[in-house]
C-alpha positions as CSV (number, residue, x, y, z in Angstrom):
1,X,14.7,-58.0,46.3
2,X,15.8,-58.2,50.4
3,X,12.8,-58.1,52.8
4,X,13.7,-56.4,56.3
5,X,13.1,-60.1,57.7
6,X,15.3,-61.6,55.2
7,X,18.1,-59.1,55.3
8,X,21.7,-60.5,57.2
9,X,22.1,-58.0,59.6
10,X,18.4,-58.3,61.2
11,X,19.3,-62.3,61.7
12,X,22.6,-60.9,62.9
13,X,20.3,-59.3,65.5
14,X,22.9,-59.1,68.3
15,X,25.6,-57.3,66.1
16,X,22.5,-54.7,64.9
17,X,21.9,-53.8,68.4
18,X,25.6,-53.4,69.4
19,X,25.9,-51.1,66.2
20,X,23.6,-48.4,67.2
21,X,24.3,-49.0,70.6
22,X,28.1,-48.2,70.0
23,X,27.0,-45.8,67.3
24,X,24.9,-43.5,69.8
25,X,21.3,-43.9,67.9
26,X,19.3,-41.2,70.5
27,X,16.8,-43.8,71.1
28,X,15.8,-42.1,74.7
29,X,15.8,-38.9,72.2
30,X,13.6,-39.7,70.0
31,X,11.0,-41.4,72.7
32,X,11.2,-38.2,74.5
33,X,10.0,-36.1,71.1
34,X,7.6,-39.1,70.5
35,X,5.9,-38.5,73.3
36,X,5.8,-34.7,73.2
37,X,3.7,-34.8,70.0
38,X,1.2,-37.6,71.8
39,X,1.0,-34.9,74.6
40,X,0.6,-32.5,72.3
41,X,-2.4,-34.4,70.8
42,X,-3.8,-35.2,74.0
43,X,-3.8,-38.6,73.6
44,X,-4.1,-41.0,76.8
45,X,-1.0,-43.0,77.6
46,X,-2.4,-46.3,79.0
47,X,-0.9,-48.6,76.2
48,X,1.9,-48.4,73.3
49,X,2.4,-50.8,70.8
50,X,5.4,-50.8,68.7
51,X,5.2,-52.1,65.6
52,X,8.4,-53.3,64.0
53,X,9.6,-52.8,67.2
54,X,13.3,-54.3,65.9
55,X,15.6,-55.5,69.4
56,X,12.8,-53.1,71.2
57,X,15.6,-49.8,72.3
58,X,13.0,-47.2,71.3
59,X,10.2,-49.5,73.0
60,X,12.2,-49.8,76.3
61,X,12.5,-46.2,76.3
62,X,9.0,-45.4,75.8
63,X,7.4,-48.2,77.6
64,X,8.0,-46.4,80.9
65,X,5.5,-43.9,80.5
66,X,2.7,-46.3,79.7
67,X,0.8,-48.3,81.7
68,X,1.1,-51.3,79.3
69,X,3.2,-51.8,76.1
70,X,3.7,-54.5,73.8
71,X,6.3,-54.9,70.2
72,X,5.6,-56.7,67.2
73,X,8.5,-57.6,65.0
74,X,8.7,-59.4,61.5
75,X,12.0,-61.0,62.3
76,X,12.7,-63.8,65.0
77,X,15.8,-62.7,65.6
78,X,15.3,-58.9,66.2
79,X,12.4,-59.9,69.2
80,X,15.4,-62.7,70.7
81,X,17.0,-59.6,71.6
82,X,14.2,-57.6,72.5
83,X,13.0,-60.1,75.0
84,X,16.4,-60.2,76.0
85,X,16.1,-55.9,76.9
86,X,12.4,-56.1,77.7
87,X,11.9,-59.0,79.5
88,X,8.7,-57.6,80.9
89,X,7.0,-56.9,77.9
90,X,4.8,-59.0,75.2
91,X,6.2,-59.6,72.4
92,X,4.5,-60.9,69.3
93,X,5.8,-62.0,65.6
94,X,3.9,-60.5,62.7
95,X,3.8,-58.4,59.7
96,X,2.8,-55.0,59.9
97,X,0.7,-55.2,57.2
98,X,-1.7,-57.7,58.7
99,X,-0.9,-59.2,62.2
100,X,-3.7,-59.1,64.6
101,X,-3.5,-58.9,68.6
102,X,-7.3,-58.5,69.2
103,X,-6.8,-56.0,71.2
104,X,-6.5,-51.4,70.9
105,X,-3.9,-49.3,72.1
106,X,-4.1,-45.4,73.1
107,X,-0.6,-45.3,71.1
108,X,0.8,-47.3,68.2
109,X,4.0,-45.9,67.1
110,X,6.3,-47.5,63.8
111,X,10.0,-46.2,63.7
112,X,13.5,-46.0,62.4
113,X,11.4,-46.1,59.2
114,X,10.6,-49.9,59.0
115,X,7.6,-48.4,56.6
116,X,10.1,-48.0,54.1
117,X,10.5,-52.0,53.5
118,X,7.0,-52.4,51.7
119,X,6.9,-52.3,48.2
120,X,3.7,-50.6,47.0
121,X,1.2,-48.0,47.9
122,X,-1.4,-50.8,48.0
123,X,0.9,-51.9,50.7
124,X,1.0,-49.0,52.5
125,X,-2.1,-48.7,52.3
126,X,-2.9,-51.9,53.7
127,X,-0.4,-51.5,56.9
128,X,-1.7,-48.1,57.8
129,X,-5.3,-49.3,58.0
130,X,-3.9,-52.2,59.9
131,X,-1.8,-50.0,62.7
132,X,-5.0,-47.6,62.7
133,X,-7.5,-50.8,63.5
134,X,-4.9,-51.5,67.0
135,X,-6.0,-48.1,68.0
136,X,-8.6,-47.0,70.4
137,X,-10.4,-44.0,70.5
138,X,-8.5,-40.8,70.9
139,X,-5.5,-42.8,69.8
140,X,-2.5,-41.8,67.8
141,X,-0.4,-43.5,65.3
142,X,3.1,-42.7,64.8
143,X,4.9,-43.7,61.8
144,X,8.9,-42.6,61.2
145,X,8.7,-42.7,57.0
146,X,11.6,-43.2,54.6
147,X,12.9,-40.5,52.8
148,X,10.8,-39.2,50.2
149,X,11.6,-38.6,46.8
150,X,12.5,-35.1,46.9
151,X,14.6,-34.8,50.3
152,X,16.4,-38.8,49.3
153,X,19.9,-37.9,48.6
154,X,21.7,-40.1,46.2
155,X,25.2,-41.3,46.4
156,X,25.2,-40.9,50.1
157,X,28.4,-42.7,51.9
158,X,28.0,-43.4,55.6
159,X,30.8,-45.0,57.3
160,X,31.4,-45.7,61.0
161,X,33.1,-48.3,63.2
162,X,32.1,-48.6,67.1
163,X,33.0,-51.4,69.8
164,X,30.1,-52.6,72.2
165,X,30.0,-55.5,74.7
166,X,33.4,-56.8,73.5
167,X,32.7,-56.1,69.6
168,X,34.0,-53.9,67.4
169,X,32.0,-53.1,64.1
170,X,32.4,-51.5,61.0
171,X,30.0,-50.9,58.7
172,X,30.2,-48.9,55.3
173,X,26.9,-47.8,53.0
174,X,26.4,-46.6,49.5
175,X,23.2,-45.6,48.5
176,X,21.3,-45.3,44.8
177,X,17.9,-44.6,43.4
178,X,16.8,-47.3,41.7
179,X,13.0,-45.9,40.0
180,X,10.6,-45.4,43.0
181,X,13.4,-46.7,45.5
182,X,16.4,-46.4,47.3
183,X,19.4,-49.1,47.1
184,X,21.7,-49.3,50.0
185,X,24.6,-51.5,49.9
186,X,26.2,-51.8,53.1
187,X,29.4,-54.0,53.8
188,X,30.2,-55.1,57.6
189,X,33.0,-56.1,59.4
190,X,32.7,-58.0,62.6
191,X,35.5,-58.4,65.4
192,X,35.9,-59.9,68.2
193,X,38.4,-61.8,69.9
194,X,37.4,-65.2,69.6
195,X,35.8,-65.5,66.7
196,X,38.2,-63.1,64.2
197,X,36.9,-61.1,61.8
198,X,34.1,-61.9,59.7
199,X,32.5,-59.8,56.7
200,X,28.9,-59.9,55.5
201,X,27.5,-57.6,53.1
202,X,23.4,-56.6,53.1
203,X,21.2,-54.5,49.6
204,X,18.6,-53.0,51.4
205,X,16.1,-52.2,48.9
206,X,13.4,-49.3,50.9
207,X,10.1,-47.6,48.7
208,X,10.8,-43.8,48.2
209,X,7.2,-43.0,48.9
210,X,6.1,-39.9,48.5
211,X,4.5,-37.6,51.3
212,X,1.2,-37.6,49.7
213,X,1.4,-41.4,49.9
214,X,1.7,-41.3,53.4
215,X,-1.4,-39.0,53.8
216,X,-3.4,-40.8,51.6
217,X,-2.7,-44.3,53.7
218,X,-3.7,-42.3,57.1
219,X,-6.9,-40.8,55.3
220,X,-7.9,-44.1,54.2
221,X,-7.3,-45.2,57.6
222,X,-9.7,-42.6,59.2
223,X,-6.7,-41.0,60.5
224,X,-6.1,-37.1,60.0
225,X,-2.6,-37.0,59.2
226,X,0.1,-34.5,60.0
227,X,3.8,-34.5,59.4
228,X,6.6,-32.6,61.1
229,X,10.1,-32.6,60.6
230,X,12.4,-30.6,62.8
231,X,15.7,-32.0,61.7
232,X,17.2,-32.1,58.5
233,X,19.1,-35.0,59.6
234,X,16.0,-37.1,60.0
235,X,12.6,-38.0,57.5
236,X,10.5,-36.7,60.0
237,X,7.3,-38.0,61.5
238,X,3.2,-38.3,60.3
239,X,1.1,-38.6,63.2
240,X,-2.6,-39.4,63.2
241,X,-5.5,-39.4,65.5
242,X,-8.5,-41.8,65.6
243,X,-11.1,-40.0,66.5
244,X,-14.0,-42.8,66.9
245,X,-12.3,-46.6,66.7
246,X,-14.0,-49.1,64.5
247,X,-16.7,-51.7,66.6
């Protein structure tokens, strides 16, 4: 089974951030609605942390309305490019599941569902009570699941082909159930004028957990989760508050 850190297209980092690029991912969107539900929580915002923070789009875009911000990243590859966007910003390598930067934020935020990649409860569990530990008092965690069981929709086909920074891209999914979790096949062709065409395929292999799953990591945490989901088009968003921070 692919990890996210072992998977082609996050070593391709370059051609993953020209794809959404090109594609027209709303990363300055979703920051924006991000950060109305930390307002809305009244959380401080002195410090983010972005945790699988990927080539860091969603962490340049929020990182402007903090005083401090950091990323941590699984891959190599994806925080090349992130350093590359961010050049300001720390950047560290780690799991989410137990890095440790010695240090709390007021915010800790995990998108573009990057939860999805672990593989049991036990290590959902164990990432959640990690993420909650960066947190300070007052803080909130913001985690971007994977579909759940019930709203995953099997046999989906998504194609699209997009040209950024002299690179055109297609890339074609198909994704399955497979027991408690998705399969995603997804084929990509790569242009450009030099180099020709190329073609790599990725299996992306992501945990259908449940939404109880998810509430039960932030309770175990400390954390009082809740979950919103204004668009049908998305998995939505837990959010969780730490009320008083471990010593």
């Amino acid at each position: 089974m692919t990890t996210r850190a072992e998977s082609e297209i996050y070593r391709r980092a370059d051609v993953y951030h020209d794809f959404y690029q090109g594609r027209g991912k709303d990363y300055a969107g979703e920051a924006a609605a991000v950060l109305a539900l930390v307002h809305g929580h009244g959380a401080a915002t002195t410090s983010l942390l972005d945790v699988a923070c990927g080539t860091g789009s969603h962490l340049r875009e929020l990182s402007g309305s903090f005083d401090e911000a950091a990323g941590v990243d699984l891959s190599p590859e994806m925080l090349a490019v992130a350093a590359r966007i961010n050049p300001e910003l720390p950047l560290h390598q780690g799991d989410m599941r137990d890095f440790r930067l010695g240090s709390r934020f007021s915010v800790v935020t995990c998108m573009f569902s990057s939860i999805g990649y672990l593989r049991t409860t036990a290590d959902l569990q164990q990432a959640v009570h990690n993420l909650a530990d960066h947190l300070a008092s007052g803080g909130v965690l913001v985690v971007e699941p994977w579909w759940f069981p019930d709203t995953f929709l099997p046999g989906w086909v998504g194609a699209d082909v997009v040209t950024a920074n002299g690179r055109t891209v297609s890339r074609v999914s198909h994704s399955v159930r497979e027991g408690s979790a998705s399969k995603m096949e997804v084929h990509y062709t790569v242009a450009t004028p030099e180099a020709g065409i190329e073609h790599f395929t990725d299996t992306h292999v992501m945990t259908l957990f449940d939404r109880e799953a998810y509430e039960a990591a932030f309770r175990g945490a400390g954390l009082e989760p809740r979950y919103t989901r204004d668009d049908a088009s998305s998995p939505g968003i837990f959010l969780g508050t730490r009320e008083n921070a471990r010593s």
